[in-house]
N, CA, C and O of each residue as an XYZ file, in Angstrom:
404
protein
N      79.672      7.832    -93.540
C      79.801      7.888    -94.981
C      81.074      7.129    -95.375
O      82.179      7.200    -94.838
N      80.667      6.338    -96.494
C      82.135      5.626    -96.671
C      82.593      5.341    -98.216
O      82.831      4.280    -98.791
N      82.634      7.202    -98.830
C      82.890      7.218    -99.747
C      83.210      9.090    -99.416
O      82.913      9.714    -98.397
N      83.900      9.606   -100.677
C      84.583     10.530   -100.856
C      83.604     11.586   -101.556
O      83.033     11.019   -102.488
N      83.242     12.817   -101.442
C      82.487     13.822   -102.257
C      83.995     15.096   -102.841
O      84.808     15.866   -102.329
N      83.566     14.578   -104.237
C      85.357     15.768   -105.023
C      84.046     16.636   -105.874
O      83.118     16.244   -106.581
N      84.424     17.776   -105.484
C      83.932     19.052   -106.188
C      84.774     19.089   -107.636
O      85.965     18.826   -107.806
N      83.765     19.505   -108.634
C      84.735     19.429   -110.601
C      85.882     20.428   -110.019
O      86.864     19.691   -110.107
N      86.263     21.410   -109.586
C      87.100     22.259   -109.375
C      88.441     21.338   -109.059
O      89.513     21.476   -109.647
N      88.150     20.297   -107.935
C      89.439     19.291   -107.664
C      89.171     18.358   -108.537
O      89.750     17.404   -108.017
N      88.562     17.842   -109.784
C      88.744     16.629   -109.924
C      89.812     15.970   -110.421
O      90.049     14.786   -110.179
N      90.557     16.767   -111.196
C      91.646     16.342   -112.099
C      92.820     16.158   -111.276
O      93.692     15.359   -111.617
N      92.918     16.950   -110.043
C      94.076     16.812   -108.844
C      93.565     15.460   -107.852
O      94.304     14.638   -107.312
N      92.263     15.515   -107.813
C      91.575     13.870   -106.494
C      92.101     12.899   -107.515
O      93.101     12.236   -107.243
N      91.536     12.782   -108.589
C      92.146     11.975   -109.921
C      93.304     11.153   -109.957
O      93.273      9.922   -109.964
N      94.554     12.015   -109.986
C      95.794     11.746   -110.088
C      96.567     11.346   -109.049
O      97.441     10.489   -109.180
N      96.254     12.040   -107.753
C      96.596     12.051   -106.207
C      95.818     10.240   -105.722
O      96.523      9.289   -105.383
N      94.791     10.211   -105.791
C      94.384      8.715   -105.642
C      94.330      7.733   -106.147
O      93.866      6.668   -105.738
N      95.044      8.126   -107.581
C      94.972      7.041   -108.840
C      93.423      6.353   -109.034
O      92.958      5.221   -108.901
N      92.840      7.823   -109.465
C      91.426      7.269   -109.329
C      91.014      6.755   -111.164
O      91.661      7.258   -112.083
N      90.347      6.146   -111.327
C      89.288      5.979   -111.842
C      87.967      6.477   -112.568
O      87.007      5.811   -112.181
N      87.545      7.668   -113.718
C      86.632      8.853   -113.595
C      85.590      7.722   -114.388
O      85.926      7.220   -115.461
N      84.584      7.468   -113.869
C      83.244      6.322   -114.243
C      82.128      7.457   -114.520
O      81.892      8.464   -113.852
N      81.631      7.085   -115.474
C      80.620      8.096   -115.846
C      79.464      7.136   -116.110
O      79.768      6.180   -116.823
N      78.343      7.184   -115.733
C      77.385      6.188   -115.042
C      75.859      6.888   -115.860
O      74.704      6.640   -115.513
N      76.211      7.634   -116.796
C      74.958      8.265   -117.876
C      74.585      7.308   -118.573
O      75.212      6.249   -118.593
N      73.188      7.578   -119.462
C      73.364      6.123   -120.746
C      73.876      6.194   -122.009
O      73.582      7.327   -122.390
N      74.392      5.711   -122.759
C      75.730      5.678   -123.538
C      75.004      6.705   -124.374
O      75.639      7.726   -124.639
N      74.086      6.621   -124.712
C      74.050      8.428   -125.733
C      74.153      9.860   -125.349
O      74.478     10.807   -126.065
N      73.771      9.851   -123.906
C      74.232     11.070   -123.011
C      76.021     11.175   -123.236
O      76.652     12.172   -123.588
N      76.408     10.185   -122.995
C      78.087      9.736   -122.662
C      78.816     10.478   -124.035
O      79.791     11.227   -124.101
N      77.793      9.865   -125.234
C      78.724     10.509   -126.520
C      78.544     11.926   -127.036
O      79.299     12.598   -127.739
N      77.525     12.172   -126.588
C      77.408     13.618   -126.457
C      78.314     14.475   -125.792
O      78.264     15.671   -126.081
N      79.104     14.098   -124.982
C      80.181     14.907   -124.266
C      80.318     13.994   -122.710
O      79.485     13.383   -122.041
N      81.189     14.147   -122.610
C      81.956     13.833   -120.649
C      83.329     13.810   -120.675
O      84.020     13.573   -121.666
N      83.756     14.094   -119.423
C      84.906     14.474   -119.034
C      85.826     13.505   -119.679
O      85.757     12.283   -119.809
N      86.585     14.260   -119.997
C      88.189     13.695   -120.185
C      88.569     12.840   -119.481
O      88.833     12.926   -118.282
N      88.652     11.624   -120.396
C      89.351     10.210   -119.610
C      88.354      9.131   -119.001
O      88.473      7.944   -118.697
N      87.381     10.005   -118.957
C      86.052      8.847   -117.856
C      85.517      7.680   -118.961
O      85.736      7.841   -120.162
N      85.218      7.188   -118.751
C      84.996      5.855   -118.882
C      83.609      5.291   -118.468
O      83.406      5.099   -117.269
N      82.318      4.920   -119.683
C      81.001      4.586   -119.543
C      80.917      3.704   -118.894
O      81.688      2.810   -119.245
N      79.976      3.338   -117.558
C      79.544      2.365   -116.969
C      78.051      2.617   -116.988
O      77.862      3.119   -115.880
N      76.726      2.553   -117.684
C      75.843      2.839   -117.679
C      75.103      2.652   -116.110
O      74.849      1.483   -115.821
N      74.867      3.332   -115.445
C      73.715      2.661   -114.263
C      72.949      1.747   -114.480
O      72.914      0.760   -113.746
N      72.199      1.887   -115.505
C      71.439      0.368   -116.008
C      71.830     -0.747   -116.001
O      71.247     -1.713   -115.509
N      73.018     -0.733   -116.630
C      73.996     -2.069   -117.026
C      75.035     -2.269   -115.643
O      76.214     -2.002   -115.874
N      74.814     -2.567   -114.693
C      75.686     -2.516   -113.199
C      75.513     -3.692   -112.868
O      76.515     -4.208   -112.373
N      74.626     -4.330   -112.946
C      74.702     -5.841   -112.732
C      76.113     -6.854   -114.058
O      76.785     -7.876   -113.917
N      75.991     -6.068   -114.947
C      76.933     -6.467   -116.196
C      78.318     -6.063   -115.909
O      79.252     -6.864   -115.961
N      78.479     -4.556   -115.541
C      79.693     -3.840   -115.625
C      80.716     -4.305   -114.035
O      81.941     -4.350   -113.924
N      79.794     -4.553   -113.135
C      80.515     -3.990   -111.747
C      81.291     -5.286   -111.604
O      81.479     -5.435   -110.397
N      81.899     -6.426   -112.372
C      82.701     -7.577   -112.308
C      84.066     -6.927   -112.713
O      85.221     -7.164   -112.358
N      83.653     -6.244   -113.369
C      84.795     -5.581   -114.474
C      85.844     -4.562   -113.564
O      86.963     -4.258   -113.977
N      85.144     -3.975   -111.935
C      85.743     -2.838   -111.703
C      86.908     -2.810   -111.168
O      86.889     -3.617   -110.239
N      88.297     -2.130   -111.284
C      89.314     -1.988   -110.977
C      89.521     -2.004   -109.353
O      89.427     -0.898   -108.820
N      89.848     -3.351   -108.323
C      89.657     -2.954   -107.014
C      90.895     -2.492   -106.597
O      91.078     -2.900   -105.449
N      91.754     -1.886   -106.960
C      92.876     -1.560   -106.482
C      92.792      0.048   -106.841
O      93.690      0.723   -106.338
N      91.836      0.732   -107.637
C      91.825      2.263   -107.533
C      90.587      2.680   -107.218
O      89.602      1.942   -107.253
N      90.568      3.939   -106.879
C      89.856      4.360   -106.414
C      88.946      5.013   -107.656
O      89.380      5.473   -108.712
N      87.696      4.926   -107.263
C      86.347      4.640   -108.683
C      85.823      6.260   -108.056
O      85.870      6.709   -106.911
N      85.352      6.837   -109.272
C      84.828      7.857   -109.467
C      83.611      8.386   -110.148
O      83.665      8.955   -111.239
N      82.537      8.188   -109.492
C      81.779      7.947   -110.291
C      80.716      9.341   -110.320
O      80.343      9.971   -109.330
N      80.368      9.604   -111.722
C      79.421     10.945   -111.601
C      78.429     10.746   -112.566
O      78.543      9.771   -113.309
N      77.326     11.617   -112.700
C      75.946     10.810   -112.987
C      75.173     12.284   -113.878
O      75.622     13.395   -113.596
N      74.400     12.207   -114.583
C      73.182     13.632   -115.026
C      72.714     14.628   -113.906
O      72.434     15.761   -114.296
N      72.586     14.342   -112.489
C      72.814     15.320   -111.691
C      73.334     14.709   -110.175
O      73.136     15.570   -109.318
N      73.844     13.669   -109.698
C      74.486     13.217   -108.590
C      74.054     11.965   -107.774
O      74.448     11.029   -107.077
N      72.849     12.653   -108.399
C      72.047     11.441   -107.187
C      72.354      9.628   -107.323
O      72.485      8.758   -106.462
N      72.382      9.596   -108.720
C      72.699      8.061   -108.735
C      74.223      7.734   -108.628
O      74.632      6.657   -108.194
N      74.776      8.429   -108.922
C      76.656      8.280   -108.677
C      76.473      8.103   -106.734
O      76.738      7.196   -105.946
N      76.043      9.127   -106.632
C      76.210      8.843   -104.812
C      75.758      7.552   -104.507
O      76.221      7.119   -103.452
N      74.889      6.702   -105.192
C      74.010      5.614   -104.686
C      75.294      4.786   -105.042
O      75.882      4.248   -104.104
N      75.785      4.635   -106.325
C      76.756      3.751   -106.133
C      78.071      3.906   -105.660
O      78.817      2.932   -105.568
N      78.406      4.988   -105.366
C      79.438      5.405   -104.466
C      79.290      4.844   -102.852
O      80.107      4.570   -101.972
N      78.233      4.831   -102.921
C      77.803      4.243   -101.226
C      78.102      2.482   -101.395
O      78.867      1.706   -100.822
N      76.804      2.290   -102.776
C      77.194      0.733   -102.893
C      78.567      0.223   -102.633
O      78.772     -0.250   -101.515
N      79.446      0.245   -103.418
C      80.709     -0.283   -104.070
C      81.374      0.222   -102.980
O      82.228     -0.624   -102.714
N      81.464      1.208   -102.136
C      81.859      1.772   -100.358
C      81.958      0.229    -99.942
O      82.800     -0.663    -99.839
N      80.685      0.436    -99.778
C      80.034     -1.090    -98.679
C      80.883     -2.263    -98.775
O      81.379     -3.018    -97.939
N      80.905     -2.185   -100.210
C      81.527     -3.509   -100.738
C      83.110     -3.548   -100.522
O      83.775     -4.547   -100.795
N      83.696     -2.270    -99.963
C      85.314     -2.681    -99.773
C      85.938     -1.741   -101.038
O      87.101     -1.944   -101.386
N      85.316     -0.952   -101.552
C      86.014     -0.128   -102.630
C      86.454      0.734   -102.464
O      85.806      1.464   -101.714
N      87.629      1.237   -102.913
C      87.271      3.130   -102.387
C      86.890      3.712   -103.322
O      87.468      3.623   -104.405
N      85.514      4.665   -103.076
C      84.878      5.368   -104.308
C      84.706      6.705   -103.650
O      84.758      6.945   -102.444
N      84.544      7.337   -104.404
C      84.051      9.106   -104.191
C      83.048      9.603   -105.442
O      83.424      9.169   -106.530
N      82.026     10.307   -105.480
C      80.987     11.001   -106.271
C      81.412     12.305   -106.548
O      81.896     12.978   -105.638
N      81.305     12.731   -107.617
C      80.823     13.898   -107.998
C      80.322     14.664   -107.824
O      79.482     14.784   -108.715
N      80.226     15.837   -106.748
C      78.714     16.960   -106.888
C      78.189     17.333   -107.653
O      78.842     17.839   -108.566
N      76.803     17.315   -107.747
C      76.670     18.223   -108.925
C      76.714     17.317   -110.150
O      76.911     18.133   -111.050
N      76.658     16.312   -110.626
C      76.894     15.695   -111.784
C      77.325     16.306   -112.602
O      77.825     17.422   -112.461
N      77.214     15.696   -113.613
C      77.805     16.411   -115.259
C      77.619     17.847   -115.624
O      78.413     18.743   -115.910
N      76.381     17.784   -115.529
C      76.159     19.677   -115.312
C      76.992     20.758   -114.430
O      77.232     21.932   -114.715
N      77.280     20.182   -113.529
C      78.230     21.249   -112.451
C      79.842     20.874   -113.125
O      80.839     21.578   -112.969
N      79.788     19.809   -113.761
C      81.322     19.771   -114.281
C      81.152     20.452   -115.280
O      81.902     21.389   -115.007
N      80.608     20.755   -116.507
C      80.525     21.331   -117.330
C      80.262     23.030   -117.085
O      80.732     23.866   -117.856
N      79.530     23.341   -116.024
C      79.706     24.729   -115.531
C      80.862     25.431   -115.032
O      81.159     26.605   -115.252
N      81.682     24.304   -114.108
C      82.745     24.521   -113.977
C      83.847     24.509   -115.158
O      84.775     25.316   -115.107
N      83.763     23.789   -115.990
C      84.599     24.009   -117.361
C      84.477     25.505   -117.770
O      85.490     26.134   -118.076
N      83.480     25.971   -117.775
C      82.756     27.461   -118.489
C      83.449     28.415   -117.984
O      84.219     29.207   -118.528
N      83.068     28.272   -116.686
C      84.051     29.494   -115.880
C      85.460     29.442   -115.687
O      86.249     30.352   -115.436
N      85.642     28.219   -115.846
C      87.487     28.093   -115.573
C      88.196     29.324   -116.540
O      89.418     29.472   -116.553
């Protein structure tokens, strides 16, 4: 595996500690509806458009509607020499975790 898995419980400490990056990879009307503090829309759709743009000197964070596609590009952009880590749980498990905090 050549990418990082941060549980919402650490994210705000993996965040700061790696000078990461929080990429939120929903499609922009999911996005304005709510997401984490600080993250920053990269639609999955639009990745052929966005991924010129990405910061290679921090570490990318990317989380998705429930994980599965953040992990896909967490693996991608891996491959490619990045350092990335996913989200568990996508947006929903961050937002559950907000609840209970």
């Amino acid at each position: 595996m050549n990418f990082d898995i941060v549980y919402p419980r650490n994210l705000d400490q993996y965040l700061a500690s790696e000078n990461g990056i929080l990429l939120d990879v929903r499609p922009p009307e999911e996005y304005m509806k709510g997401h984490w503090r600080g993250a920053k829309n990269f639609p999955y759709e639009d990745v052929d458009r966005w991924e010129k743009m990405l910061p290679g000197k921090r570490r990318l964070v990317f989380y998705c509607s429930h994980g599965g596609g953040s992990m896909q590009l967490a693996r991608r952009f891996g491959m490619q020499g990045y350092r990335t880590a996913t989200v568990i749980g996508g947006y929903p498990a961050m937002m559950k975790y907000l609840q209970n905090k």
